[in-house]
N, C-alpha and C positions, 0 to 999 in steps of 0.2 A: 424397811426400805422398799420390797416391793410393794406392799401396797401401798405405801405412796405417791410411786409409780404408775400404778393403775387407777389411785383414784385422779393422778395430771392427766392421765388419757383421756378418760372420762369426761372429765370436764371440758378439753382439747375439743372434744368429737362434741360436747351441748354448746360450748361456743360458736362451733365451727356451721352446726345445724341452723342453730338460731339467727346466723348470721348469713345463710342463703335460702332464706324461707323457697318452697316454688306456689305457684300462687297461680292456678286454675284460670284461664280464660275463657276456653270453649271446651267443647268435648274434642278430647288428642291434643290441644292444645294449653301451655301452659308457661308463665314467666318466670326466671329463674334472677331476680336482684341481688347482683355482687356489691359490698360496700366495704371500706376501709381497704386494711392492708392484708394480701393475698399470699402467706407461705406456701410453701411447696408443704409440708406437711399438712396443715389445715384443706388444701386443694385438694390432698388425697382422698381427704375425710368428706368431705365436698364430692368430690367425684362417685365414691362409693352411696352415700347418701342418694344422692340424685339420680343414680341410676336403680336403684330401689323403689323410690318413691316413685320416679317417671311410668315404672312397670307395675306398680300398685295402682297409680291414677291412670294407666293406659293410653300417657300419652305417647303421643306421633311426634312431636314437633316442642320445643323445647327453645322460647327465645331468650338468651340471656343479654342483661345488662349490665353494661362493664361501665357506664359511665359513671359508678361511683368506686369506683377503682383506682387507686393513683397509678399513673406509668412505670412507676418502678417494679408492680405487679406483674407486668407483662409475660413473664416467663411461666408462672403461674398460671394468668389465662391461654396461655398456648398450651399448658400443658393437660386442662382442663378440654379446650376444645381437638386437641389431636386425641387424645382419651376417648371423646366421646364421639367422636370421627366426625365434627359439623362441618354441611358443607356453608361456605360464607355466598355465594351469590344469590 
């Protein structure tokens, strides 16, 4: 039972991965496309993710895209961007 546990997490975290590529613009600079539907679990995996890579590619700056996000996501991306402390203006 557990590892079939571990192997749903697993797959959880390559879904979760493949499904917010971040995607290099400039140097520091880099886009992050949210799609579908946004769990609180998966946004974990999401957050942890991103903050990884952001520091592997050295980025500064970090714009994300929620318009392929339905609204019932919402919670999700607030949770996402207070995590990551973004300012909006």
């Amino acid at each position: 039972m557990a590892h079939t546990a571990e192997q749903l997490r697993s797959r959880q975290e390559m879904i979760a991965q493949l499904s917010a590529p971040i995607i290099k613009l400039r140097k520091g600079i880099a886009l992050l496309p949210l799609v579908g539907e946004l769990e609180m679990d998966p946004a974990q995996i999401i957050f942890t993710q991103t903050l990884e890579t952001c520091s592997t590619m050295n980025i500064q700056s970090l714009l994300i895209d929620l318009s392929g996000v339905s609204e019932t996501c919402c919670q999700s991306a607030l949770f996402i961007n207070k995590r990551l402390e973004i300012d909006w203006d």
